[in-house]
C-alpha positions as CSV (number, residue, x, y, z in Angstrom):
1,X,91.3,189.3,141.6
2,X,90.3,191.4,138.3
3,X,88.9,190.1,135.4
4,X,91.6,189.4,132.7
5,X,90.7,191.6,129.8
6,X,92.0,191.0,126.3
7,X,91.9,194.3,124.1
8,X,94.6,192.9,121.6
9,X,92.3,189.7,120.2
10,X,88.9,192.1,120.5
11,X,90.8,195.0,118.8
12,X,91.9,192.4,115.7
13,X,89.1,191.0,115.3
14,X,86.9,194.3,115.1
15,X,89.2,195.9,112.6
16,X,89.5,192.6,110.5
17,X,85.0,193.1,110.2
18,X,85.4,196.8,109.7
19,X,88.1,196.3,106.9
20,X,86.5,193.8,105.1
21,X,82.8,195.7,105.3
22,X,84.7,198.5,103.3
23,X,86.9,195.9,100.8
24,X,83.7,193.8,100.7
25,X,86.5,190.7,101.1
26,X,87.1,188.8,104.1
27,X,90.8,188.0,104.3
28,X,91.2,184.4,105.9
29,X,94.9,183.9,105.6
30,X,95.4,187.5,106.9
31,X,93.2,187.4,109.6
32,X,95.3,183.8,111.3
33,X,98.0,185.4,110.8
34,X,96.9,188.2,113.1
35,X,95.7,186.3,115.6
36,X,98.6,184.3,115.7
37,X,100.4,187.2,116.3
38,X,97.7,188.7,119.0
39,X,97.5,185.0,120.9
40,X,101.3,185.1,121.2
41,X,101.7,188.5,122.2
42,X,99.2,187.6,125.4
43,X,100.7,184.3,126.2
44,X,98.5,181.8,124.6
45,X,100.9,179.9,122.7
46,X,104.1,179.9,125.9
47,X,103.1,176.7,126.9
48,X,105.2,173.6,126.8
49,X,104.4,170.2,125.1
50,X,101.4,169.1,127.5
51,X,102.4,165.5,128.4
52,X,99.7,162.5,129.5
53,X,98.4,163.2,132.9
54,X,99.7,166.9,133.1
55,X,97.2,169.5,134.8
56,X,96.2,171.3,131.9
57,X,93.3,173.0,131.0
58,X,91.5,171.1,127.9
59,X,88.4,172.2,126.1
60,X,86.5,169.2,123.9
61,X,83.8,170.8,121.4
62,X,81.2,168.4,120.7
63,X,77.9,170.2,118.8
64,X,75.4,167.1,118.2
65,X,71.9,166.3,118.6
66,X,71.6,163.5,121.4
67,X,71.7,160.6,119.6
68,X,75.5,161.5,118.3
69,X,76.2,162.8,121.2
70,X,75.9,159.6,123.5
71,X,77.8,158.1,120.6
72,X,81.2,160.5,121.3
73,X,80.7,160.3,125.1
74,X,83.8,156.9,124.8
75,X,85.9,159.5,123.3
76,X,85.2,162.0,126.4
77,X,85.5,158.9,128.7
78,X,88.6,158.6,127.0
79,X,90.3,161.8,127.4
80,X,89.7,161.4,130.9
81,X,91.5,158.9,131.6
82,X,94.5,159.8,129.3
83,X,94.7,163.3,131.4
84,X,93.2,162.5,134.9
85,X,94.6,165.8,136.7
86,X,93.7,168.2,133.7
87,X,90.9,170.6,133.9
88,X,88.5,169.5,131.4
89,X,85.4,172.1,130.1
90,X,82.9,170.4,127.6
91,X,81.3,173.2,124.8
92,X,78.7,171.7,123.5
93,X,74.3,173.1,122.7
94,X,71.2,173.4,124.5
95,X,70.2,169.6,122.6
96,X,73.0,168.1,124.9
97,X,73.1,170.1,128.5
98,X,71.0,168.2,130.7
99,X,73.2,165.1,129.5
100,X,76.3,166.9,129.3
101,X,75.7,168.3,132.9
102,X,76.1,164.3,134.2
103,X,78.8,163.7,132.9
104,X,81.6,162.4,135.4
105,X,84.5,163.2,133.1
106,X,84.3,166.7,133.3
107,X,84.9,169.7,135.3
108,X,82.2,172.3,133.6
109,X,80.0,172.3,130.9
110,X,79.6,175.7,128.7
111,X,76.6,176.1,126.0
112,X,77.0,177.8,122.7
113,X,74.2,178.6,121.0
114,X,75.1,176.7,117.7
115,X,71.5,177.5,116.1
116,X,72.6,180.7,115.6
117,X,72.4,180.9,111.8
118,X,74.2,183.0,109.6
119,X,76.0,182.9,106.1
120,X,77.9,186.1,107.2
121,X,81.4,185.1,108.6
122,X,82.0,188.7,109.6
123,X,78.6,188.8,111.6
124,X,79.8,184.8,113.6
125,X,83.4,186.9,114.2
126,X,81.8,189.1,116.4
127,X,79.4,186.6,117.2
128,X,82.1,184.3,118.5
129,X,84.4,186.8,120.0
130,X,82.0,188.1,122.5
131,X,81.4,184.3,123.7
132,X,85.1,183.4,123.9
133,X,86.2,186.9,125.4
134,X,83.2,186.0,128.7
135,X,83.5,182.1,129.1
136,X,86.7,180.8,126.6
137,X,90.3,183.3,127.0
138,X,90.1,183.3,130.6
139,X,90.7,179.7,130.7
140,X,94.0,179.9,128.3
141,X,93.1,176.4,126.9
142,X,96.4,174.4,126.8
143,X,94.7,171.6,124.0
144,X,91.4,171.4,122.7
145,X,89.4,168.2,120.7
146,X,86.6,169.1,118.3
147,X,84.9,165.7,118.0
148,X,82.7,165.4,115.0
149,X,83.8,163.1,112.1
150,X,81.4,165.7,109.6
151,X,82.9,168.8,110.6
152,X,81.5,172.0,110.4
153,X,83.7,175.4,109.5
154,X,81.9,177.6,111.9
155,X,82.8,175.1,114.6
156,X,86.2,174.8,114.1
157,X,86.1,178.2,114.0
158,X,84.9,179.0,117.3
159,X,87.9,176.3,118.3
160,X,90.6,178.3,116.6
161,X,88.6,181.5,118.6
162,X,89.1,179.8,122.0
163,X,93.1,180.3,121.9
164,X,93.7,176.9,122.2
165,X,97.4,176.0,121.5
166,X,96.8,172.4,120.1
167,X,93.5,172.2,118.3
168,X,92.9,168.4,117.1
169,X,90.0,167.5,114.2
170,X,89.1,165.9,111.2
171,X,89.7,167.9,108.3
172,X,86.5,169.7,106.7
173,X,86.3,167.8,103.8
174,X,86.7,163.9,105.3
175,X,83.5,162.4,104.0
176,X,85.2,163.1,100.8
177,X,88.9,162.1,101.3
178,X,88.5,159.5,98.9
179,X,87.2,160.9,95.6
180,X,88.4,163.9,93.4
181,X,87.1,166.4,95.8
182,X,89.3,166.7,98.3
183,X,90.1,170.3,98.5
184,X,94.2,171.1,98.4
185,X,96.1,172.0,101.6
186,X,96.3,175.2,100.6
187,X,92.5,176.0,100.4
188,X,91.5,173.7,103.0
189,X,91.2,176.0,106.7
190,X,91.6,173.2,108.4
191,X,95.0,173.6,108.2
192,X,95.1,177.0,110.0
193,X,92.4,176.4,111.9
194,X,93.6,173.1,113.5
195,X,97.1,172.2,115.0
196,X,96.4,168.5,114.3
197,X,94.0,168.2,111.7
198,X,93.2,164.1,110.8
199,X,91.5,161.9,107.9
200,X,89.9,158.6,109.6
201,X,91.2,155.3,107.3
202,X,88.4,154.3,105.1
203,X,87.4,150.8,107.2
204,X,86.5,153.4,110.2
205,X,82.8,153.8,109.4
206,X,80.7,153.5,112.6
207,X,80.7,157.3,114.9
208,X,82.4,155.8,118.0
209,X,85.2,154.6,116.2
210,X,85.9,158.2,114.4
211,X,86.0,159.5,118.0
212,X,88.1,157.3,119.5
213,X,90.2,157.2,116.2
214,X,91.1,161.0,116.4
215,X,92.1,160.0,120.2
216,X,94.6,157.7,118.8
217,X,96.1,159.3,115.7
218,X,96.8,161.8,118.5
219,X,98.6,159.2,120.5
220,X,96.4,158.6,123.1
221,X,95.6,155.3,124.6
222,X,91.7,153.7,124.1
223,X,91.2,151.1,126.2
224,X,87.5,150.7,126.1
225,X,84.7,151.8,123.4
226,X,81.4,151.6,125.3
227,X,79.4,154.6,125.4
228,X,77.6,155.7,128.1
229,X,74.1,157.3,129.3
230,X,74.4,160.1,131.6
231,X,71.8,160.7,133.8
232,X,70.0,161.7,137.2
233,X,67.6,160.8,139.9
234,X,65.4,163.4,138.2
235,X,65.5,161.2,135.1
236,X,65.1,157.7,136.6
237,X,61.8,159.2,138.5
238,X,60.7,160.9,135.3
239,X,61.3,157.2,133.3
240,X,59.2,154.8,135.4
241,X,56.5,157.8,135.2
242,X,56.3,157.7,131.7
243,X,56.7,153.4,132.1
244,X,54.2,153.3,135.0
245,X,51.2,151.5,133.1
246,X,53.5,148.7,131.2
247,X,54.1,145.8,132.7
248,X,57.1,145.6,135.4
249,X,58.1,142.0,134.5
250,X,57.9,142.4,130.4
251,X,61.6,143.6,128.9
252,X,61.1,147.0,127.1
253,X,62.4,148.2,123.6
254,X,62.5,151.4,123.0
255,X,62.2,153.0,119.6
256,X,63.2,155.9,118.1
257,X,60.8,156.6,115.3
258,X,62.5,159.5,113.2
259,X,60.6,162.0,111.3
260,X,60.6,161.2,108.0
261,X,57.2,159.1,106.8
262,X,55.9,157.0,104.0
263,X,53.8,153.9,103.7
264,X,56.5,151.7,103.6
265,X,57.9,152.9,106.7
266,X,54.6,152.1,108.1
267,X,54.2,148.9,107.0
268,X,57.8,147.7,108.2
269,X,57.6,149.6,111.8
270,X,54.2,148.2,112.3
271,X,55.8,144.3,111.4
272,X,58.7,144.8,113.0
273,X,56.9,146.0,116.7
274,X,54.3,143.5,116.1
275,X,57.1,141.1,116.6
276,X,58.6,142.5,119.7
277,X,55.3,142.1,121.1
278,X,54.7,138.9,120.2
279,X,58.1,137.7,121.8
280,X,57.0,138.6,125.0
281,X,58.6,143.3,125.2
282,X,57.0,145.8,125.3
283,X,57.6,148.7,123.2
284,X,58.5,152.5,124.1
285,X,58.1,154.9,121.2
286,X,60.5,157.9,121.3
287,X,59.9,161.0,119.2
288,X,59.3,164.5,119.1
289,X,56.3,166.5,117.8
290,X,57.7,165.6,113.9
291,X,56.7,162.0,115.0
292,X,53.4,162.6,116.8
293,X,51.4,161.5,114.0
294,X,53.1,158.8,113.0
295,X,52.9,157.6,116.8
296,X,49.3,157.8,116.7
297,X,49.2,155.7,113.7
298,X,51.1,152.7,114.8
299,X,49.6,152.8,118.2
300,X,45.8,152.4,116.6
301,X,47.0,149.1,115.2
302,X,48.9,148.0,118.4
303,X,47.9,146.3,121.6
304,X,47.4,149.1,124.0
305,X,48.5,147.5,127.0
306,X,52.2,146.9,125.0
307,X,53.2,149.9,123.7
């Protein structure tokens, strides 16, 4: 069967760069509307009201490091079970794959390279488009869930870019909802750039419960909020490698140290795993180069044999 090409979106979106190189002005609220017109001339927006269960294709964008990640991995659980039969892709970085690629929940896993820095909109356009035009408008997403409760424009905007009919999010400017700064409707994209765009309530303050939250508002059913660890055989054997010369019998805590350093971080992580020791665990140190040094600091103080 060919390859379904798309000459209507890529034509749009290379005359929308070239126009606005020679205006020097990137017209937003011209450029939607374009697409709009493009995504409905090609089909994109024929589909009916997807109802719970319905085999649908549904994207979920999820750009964290790990720690965040495992913290949305409810709200995937989630979606799961609200559309059982539906064809679900996870987008998500390089930080996340080998975790993402566990995942029971969903059918594939695509990786966007969200390092890829620019203040240029026009440049991420072009960027974006030839991402979605290889691995996103084949797929003719029916509904797609960008779950981050700090949300990032260019993210949203490689949502919008995926074709998706129902795009649900929180509104760019959440973490200030509550003061003067909220930006107006108007001048807020999240309002173009998302079908269904949310604000969590004020008592919602912990990560899992702004995922599962958005899952709500959009009247799913939650019926658990437990994250979960994805992993492998590959993993298990690599774990008791790096856990071979503690003791099998002693529980373990593991710690993640974090990068940034001071004395009085020093002083309160050395007390506080002197404890743990002392109550009978053993303690597992996680970290990255960032927190090599500091590693080595606490572990010169620290029973060998325990940490």
């Amino acid at each position: 069967m060919a390859v379904e090409t798309f000459p209507v979106l890529e034509n749009i979106i290379k005359q929308t760069v070239a126009d606005s190189l020679q205006k020097q002005n990137f017209d937003f609220n011209k450029f939607i509307y374009e697409m709009e017109q493009g995504f409905s001339a090609l089909g994109f927006r024929d589909s009916d009201e997807l109802t719970q269960g319905a085999m649908e294709d549904i994207l979920i964008v999820d750009f964290h490091g790990v720690g965040n990640f495992i913290l949305s991995t409810p709200a995937i659980r989630e979606l799961r079970r609200n559309y059982p039969f539906s064809n679900i892709t996870l987008l998500t970085n390089k930080r996340c794959q080998t975790l993402a690629e566990n995942s029971p929940y969903v059918n594939e896993i695509l990786i966007f390279d969200d390092t890829y820095n620019t203040r240029n909109i026009l440049d991420y356009m072009v960027f974006v488009m030839e991402f979605a035009k290889k691995s996103l408008w084949q797929n003719r997403y029916r509904l797609a869930f960008y779950l981050n409760s700090e949300p990032n424009f260019f993210h949203q905007f490689l949502m919008y870019l995926s074709g998706a009919k129902e795009r649900v999010g929180y509104v760019l400017d959440v973490q200030r909802v509550y003061t003067e700064d909220l930006l107006p409707k108007e001048k807020n994209p999240s309002f173009q750039l998302l079908t269904r765009p949310f604000v969590y309530p004020k008592q919602v303050v912990h990560e899992v419960e702004r995922n599962l939250y958005l899952l709500e508002a959009f009247n799913l059913q939650v019926q658990s909020n437990y994250p979960e660890l994805w992993y492998n055989a590959s993993d298990t054997f690599q774990a008791k490698k790096l856990l071979k010369n503690l003791n099998p019998k002693r529980l373990k805590v593991a710690v993640g140290l974090g990068s940034t350093q001071g004395e009085g971080k020093y002083k309160n992580y050395l007390s506080a795993l002197k404890t743990i020791i002392e109550r009978g665990a053993d303690v597992v140190l996680l970290g990255g180069k960032a927190e090599a040094a500091f590693a080595k600091a606490l572990l010169a103080k620290l029973p060998a044999k325990s940490v």
